[in-house]
C-alpha positions, 0 to 999 in steps of 0.5 A: 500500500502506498502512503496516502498524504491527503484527504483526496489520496484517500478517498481515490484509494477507497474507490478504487477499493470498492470498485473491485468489489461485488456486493453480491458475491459470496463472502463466508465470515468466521468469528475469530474473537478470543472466544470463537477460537477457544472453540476452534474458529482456527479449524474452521477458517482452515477448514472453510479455505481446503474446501473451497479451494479442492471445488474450485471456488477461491475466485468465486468466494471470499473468506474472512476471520473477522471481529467478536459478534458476541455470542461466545457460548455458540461459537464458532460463529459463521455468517454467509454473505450477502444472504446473512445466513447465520450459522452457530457452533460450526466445527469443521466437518460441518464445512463441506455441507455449507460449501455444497448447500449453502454457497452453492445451491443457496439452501440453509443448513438447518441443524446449524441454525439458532433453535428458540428453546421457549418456541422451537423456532428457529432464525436464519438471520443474526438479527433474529436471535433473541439474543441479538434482537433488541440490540444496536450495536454502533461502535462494533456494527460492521465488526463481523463483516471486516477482517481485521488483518486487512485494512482495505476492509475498514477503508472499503466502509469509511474508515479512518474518517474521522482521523482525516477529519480530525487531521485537516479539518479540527484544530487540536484543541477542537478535537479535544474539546469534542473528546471532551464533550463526548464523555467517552471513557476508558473501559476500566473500572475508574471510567475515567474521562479520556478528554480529561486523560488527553488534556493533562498529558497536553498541558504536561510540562515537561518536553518528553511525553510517554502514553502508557496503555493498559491492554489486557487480553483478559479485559474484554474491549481493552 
């Protein structure tokens, strides 16, 4: 990747990104959160790449191991697009099936479908899952749809919007005097006012500075 020194650079490059995309072709996304992998998400990306390679298929399908959706206790998760086929639980000799089923042929695989213990009911899609159903997620929204090892994947949805914003567009006293206003706080158990963390290490004497963070794996979001 070449450097990009511009607003406009980056927005090019984002074009160019997206233009080589389509929306419509197959994409099977892995969670690959700590969780996941304790259940073996590694097997199944593996898995998932041996099968679509011996029926001649990598230029036809895209896979991904992408962020935490949060329903550790049924992982490994697996999210077929741009259907959003959700499949929970997924281990690797169930990876064949969902090649010739559902990439090829379009059909669900319902033994690996959420099943309503109250209802029996069973929900093809994420955002019909009980679990799912009364949540908005903001910050983490597209978390299941971008591979974290590859930053074309975050530039192809906007990212790093609004560090270019903050770059060319915001004094740095606006931008923490929005910091600020935001009340955004660390993920510890103090919630400590991060403007305020910013503030002070500005308004520090001394010419040397050092940012020290605390990140845990064992914190969850840290």
């Amino acid at each position: 990747m070449m450097p990009l020194k511009s607003p406009e650079e980056l927005e090019k490059f984002r074009q160019n990104i997206l233009s080589e995309r389509d929306a419509n072709k197959p994409c099977i996304s892995v969670c690959a959160g700590a969780g996941c992998l304790a259940s073996g998400a590694s097997e199944v990306i593996a898995a998932f790449k041996s099968e679509i390679e011996k029926q001649n298929l990598n230029a036809d399908v895209t896979i991904k191991g992408t962020g935490c959706p949060g329903f550790c206790e049924r992982g490994p998760v697996v999210v077929i697009y741009p259907e959003e086929i959700c499949y929970l639980q997924v281990k690797p000799e169930d990876v064949a099936e969902i090649v010739s089923q559902t990439i090829k042929e379009k059909k669900v695989v319902e033994r690996l479908l959420f099943v309503d213990n109250a209802t029996g009911e069973k929900a093809i899609h994420e955002y019909d899952i009980p679990f799912y159903k009364n949540q908005k997620r903001n910050v983490l929204c597209n978390n299941i749809k971008i591979d974290s090892k590859k930053i074309d994947d975050y530039l192809a949805i906007g990212g790093y919007s609004a560090l270019i914003k903050a770059f060319f567009k915001m004094s740095a006293e606006e931008v923490l005097q929005e910091v600020k206003k935001s009340n955004l706080r660390g993920r510890g158990g103090a919630g400590f006012p991060t403007g305020n963390k910013w503030e002070g290490s500005r308004n520090a004497p001394e010419k040397t500075k050092y940012v020290i963070v605390n990140a845990d794996e064992g914190d969850p979001g840290a």
